[in-house]
Backbone as JSON, one array per atom type, in Angstrom:
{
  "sequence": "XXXXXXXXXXXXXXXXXXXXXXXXXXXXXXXXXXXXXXXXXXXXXXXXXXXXXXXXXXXXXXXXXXXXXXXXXXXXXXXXXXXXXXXXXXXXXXXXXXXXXXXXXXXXXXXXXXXXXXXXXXXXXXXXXXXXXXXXXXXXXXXXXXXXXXXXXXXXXXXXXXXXXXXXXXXXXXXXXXXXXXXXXXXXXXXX",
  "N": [[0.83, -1.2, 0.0], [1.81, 1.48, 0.75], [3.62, 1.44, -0.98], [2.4, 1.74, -3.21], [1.0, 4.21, -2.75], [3.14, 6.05, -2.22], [4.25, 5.71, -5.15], [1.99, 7.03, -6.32], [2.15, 9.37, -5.62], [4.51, 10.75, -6.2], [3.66, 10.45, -9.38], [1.59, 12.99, -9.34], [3.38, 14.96, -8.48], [5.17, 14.54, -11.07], [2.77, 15.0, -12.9], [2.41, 17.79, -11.76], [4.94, 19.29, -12.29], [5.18, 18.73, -15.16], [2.97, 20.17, -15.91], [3.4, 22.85, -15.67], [5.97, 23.04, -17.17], [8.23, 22.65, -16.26], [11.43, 20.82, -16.92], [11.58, 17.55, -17.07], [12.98, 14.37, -16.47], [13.63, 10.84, -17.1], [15.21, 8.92, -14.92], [18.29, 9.27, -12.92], [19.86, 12.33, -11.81], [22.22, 13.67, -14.61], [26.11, 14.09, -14.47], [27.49, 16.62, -15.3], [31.16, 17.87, -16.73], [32.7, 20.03, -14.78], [33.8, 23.54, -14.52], [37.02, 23.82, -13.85], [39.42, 25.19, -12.59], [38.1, 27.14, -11.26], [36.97, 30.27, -10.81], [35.16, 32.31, -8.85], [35.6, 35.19, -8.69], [36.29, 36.49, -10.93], [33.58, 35.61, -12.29], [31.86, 37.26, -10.89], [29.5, 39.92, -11.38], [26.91, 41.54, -13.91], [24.9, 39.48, -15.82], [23.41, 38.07, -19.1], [20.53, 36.56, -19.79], [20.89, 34.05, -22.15], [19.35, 32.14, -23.15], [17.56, 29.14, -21.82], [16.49, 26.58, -19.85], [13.55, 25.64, -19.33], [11.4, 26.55, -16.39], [9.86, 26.3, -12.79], [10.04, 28.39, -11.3], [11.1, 30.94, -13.13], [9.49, 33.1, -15.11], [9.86, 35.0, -16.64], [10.81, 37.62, -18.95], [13.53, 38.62, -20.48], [15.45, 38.53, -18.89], [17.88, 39.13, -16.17], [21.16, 38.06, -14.51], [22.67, 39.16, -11.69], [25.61, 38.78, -9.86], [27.41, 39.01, -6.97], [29.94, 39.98, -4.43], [29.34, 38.71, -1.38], [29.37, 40.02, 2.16], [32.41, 39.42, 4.05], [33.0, 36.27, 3.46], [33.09, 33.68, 1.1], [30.76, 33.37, 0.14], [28.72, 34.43, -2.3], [26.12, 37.31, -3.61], [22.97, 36.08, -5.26], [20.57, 38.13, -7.09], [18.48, 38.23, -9.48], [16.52, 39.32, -12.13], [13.7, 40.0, -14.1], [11.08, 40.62, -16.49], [7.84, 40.75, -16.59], [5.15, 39.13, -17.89], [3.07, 41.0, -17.42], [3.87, 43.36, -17.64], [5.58, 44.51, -15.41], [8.41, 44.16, -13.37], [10.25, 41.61, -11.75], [12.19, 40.62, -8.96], [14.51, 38.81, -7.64], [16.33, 37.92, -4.42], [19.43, 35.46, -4.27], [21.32, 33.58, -2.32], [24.6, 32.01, -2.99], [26.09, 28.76, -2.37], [29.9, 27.44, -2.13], [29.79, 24.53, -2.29], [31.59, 22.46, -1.48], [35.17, 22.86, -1.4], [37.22, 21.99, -2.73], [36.2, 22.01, -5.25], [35.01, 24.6, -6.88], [33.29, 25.79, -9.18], [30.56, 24.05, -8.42], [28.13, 24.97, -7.01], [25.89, 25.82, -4.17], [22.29, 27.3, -4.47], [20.3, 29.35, -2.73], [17.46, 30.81, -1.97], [15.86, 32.1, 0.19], [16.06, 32.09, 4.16], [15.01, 29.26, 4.67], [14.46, 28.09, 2.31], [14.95, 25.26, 0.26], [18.08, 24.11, -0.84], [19.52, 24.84, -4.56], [20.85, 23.41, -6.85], [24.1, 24.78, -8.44], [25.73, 24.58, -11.04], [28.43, 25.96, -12.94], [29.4, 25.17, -16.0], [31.2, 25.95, -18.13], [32.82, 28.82, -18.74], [34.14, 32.03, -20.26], [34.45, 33.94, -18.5], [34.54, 36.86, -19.36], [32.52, 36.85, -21.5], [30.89, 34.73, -21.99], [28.82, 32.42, -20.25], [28.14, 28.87, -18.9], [25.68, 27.41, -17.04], [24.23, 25.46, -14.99], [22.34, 22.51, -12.97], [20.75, 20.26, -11.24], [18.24, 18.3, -9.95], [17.4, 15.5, -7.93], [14.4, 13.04, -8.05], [13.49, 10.42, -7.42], [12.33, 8.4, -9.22], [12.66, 10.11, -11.32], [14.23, 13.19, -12.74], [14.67, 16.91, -12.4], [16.19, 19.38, -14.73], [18.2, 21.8, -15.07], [19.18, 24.71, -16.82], [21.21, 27.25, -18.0], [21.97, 29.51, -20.35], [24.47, 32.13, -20.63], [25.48, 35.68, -20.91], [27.69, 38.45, -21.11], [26.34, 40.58, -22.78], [23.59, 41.63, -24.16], [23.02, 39.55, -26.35], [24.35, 36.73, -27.9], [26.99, 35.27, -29.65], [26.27, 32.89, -32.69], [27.7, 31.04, -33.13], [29.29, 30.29, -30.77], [26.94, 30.03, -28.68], [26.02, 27.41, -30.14], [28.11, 25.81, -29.66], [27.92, 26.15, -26.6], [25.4, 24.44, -26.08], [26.28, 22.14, -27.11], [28.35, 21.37, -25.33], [26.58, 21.23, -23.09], [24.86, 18.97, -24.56], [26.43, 16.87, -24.69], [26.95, 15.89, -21.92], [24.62, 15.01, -21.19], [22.56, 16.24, -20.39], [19.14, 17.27, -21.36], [18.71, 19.25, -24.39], [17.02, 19.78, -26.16], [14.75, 21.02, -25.21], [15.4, 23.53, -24.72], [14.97, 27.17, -24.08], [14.51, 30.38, -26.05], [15.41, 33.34, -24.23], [13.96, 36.23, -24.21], [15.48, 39.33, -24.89], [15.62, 41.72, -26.41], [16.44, 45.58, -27.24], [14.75, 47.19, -27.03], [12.01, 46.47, -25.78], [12.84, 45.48, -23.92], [12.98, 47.59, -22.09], [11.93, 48.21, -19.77], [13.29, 47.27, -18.05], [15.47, 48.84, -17.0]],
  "CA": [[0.0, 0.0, 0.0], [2.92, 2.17, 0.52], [4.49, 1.84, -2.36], [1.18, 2.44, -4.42], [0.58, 5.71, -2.44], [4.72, 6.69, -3.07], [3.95, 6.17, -7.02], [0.54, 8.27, -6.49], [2.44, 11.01, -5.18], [5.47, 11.08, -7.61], [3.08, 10.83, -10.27], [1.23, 13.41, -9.38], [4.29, 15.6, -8.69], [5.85, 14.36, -12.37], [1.82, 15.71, -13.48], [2.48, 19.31, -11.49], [6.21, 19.94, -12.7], [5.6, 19.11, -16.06], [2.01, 21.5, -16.54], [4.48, 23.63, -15.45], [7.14, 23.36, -18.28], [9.96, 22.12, -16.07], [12.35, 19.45, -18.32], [11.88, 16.14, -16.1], [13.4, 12.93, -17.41], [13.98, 9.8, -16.19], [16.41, 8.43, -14.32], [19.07, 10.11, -11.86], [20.76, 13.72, -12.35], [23.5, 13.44, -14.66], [26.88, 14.69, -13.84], [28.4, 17.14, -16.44], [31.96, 18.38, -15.88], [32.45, 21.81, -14.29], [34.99, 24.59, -14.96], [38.33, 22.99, -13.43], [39.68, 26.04, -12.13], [36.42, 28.25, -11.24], [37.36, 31.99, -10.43], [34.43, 33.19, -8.4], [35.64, 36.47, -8.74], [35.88, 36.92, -12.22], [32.57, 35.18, -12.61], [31.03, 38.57, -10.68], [28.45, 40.52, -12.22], [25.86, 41.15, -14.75], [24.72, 38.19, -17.21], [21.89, 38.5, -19.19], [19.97, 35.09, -19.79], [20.18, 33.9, -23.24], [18.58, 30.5, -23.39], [17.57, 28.64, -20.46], [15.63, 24.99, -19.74], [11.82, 26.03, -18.9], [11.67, 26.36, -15.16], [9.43, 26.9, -12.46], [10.7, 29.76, -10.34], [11.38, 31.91, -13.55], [8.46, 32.87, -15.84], [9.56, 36.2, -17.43], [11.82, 37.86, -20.37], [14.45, 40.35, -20.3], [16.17, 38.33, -17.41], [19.48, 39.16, -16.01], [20.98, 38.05, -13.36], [23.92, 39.91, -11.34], [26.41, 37.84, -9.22], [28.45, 40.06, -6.26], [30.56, 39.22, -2.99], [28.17, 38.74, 0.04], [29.97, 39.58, 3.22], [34.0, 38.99, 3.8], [33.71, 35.18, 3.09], [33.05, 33.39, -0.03], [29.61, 33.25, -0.35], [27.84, 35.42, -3.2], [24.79, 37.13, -3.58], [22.44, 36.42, -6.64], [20.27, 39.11, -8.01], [17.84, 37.97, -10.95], [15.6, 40.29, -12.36], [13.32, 39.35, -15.05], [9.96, 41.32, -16.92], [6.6, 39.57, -16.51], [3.67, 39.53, -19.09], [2.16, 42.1, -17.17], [4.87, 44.54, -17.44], [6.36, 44.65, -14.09], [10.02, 44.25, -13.1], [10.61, 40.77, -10.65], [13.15, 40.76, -9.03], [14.47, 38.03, -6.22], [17.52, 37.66, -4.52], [19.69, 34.45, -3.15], [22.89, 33.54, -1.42], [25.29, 30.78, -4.02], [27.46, 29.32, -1.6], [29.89, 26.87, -2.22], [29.69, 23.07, -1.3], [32.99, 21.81, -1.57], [36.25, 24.13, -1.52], [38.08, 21.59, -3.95], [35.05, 22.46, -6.73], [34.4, 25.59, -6.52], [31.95, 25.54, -9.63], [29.49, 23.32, -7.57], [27.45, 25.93, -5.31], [24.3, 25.56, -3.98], [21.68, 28.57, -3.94], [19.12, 29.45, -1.31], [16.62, 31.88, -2.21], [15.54, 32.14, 1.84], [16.43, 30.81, 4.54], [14.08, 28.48, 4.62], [13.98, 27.3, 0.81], [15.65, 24.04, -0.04], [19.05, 24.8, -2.23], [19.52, 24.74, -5.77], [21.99, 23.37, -7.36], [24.26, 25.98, -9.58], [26.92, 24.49, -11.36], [29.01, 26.18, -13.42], [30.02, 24.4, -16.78], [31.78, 26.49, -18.84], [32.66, 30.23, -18.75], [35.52, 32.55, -20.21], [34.61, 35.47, -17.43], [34.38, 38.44, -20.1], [31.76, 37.1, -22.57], [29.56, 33.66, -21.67], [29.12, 31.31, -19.52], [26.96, 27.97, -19.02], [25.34, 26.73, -15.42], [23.66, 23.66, -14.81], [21.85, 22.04, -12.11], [19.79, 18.84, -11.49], [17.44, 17.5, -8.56], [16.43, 13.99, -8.56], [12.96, 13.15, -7.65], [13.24, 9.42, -7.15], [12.55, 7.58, -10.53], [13.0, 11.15, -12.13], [14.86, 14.33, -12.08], [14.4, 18.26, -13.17], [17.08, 19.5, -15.19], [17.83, 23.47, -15.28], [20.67, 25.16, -17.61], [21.19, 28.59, -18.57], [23.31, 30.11, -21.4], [24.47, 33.46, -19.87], [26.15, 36.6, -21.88], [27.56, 39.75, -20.43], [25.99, 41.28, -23.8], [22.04, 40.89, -24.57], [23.46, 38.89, -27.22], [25.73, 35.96, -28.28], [27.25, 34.78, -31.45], [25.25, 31.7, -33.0], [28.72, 29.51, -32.57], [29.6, 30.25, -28.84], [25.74, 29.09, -28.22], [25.67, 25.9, -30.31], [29.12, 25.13, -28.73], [27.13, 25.6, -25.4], [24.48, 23.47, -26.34], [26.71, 20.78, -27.52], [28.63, 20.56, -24.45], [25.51, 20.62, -22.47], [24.46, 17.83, -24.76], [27.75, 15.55, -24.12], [27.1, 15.94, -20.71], [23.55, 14.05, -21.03], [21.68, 17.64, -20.65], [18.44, 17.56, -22.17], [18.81, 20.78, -24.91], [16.01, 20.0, -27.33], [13.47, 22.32, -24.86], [15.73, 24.86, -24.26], [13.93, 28.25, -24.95], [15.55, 31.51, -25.74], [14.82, 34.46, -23.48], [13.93, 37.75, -25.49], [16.16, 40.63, -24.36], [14.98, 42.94, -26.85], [16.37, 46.09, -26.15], [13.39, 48.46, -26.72], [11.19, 45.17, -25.17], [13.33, 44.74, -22.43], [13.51, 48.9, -21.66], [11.65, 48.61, -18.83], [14.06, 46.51, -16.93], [16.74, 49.84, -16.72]],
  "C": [[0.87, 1.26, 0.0], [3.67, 2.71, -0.44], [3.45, 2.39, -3.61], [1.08, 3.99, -3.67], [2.05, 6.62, -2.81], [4.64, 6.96, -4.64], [3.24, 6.93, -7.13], [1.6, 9.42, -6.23], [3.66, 11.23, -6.28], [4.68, 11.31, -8.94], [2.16, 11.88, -9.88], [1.82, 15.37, -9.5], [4.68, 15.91, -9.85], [4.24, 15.76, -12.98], [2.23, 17.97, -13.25], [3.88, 20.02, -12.19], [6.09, 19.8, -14.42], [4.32, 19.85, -16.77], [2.92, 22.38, -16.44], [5.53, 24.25, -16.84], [8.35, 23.06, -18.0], [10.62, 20.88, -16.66], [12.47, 18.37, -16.84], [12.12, 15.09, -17.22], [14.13, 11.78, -16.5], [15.14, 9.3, -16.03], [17.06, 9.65, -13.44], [19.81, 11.47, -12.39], [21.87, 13.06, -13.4], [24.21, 14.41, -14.56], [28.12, 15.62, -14.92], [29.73, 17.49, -15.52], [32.03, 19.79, -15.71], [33.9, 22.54, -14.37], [36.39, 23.71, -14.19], [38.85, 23.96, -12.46], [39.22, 27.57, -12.07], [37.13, 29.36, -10.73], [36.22, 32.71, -10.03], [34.08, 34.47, -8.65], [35.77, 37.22, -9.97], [34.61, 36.58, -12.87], [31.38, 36.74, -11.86], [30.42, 39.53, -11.47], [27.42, 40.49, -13.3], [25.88, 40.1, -15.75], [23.64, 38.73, -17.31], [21.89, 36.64, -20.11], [19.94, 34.86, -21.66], [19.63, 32.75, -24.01], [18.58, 29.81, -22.03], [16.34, 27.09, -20.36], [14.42, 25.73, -18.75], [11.95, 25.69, -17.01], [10.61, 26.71, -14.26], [9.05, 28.35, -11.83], [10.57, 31.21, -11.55], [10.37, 31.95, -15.11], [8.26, 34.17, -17.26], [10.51, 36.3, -18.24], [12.83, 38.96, -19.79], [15.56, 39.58, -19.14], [17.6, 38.65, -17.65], [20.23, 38.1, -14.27], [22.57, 38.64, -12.75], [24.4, 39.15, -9.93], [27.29, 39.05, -8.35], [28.68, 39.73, -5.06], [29.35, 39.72, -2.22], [29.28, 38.94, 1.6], [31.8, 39.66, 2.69], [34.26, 37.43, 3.73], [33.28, 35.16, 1.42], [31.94, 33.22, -0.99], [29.46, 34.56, -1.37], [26.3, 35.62, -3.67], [24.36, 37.42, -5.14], [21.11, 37.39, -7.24], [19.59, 38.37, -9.4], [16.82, 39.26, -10.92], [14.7, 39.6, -13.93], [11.69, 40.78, -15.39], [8.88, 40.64, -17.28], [5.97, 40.32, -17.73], [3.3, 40.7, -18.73], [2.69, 43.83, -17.11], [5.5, 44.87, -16.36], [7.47, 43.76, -14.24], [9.25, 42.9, -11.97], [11.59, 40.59, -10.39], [13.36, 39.69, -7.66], [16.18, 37.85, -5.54], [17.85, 36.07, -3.99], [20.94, 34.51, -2.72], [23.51, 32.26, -2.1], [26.75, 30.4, -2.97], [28.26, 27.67, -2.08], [29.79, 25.41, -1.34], [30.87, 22.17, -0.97], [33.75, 21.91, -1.88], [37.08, 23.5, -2.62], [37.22, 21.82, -5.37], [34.38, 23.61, -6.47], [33.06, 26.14, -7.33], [30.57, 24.77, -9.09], [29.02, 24.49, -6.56], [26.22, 25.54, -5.51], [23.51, 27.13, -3.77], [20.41, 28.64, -3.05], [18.64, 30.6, -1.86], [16.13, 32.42, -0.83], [16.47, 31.6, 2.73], [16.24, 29.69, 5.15], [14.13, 27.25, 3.34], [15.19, 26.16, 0.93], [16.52, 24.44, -1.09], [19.05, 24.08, -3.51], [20.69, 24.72, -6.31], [22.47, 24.29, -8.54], [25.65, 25.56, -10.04], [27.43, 25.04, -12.38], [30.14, 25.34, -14.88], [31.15, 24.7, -17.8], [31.52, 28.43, -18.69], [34.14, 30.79, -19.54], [35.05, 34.2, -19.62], [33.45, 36.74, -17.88], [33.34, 37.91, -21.03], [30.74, 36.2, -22.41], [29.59, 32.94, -20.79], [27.69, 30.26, -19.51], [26.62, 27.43, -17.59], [23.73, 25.87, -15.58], [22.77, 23.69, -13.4], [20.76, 20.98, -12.38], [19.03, 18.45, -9.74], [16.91, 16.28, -8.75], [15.21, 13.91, -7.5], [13.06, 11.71, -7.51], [13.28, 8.71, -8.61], [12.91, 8.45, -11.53], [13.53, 12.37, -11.44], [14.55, 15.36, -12.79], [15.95, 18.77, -13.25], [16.98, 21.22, -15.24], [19.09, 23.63, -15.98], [20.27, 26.71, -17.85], [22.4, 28.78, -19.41], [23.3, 31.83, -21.42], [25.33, 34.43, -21.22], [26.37, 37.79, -20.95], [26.8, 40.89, -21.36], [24.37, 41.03, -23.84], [22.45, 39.92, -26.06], [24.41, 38.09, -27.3], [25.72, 35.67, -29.38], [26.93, 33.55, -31.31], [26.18, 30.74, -32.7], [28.81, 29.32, -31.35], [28.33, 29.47, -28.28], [25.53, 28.01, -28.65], [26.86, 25.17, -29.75], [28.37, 25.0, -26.97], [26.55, 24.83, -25.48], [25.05, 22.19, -26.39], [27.63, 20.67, -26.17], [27.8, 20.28, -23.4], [25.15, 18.62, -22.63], [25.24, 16.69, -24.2], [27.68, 14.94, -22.52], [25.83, 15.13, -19.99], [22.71, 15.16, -20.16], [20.35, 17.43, -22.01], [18.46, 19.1, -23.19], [17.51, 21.24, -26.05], [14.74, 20.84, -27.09], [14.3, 23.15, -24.21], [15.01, 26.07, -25.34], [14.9, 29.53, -24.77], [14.51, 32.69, -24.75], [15.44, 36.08, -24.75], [15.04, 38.98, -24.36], [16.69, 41.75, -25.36], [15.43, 44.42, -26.2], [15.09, 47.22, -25.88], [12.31, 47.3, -25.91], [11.42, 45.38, -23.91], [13.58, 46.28, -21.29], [13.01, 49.29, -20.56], [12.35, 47.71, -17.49], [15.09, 47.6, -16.41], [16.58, 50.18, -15.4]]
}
């Protein structure tokens, strides 16, 4: 009886996450590799979102999100901002801290401090122009997959992004529902 009421509830979960739009797929997270020698500190500041895996949490266009030291340790605070349908600015912050000082790409984020963290890994970046971050939660027979393909520009060049994509893919990253985010700049002019 147990185990039928455990399947009821996963399936009903699998039903809510994917009205939703979040990328679930079966089986366990997989484990891409992450920057080698992560630089926190050159990873600081604005990105603007330019493709990202359908998610719950984030529902609007124009997004950015801005990365900056928290405090005198190592933690950093994150800053998204995004522009809803309805024309209003959202904006949320969290705290990315890491989990394990030999990987420093691996952080976890907390939106509260309450909320359950979110994994934020870091897959690829060169600082000054893109970068790619990851994360995965497993759910038991399934997991939700999140990615973003970041830019310090509202724009990237079409290679740099299908090279993202493709090392996503290698990495056993669903990429075939990644969606671009508009950042338009007369669109996006009410994010200034």
């Amino acid at each position: 009886m147990k185990a039928l009421q455990g399947m009821s509830l996963a399936l009903a979960l699998l039903a809510i996450l994917e009205a939703s739009a979040q990328v679930l797929v079966a089986g366990k997270c997989p484990r891409p590799a992450v920057v080698r020698f992560f630089d926190a500190s050159r990873y600081l500041g604005k990105w603007y979102e330019i493709q990202k895996l359908p998610v719950l949490f984030q529902q609007g266009e124009c997004a950015t999100a801005t990365y900056s030291r928290q405090g005198t340790g190592g933690d950093v605070e994150v800053l998204i901002k995004e522009l809803l349908a309805d024309g209003s600015t959202y904006a949320y912050v969290g705290s990315a801290m890491v989990t394990n000082s030999s990987e420093p790409a691996k952080m976890e984020v907390y939106y509260s401090p309450t909320s359950l963290p979110s994994p934020y890994w870091v897959l690829a970046t060169d600082y000054k122009g893109h970068a790619l971050a990851f994360g995965c939660i497993d759910y038991g027979l399934f997991h939700a997959q999140f990615a973003w393909v970041l830019s310090r520009q509202p724009t990237l060049v079409r290679k740099t992004l299908k090279d993202l994509q493709d090392l996503l893919a290698s990495g056993g990253v669903n990429v075939d529902k990644m969606t671009p985010t508009n950042q338009n700049q007369a669109f996006c002019r009410a994010m200034v």
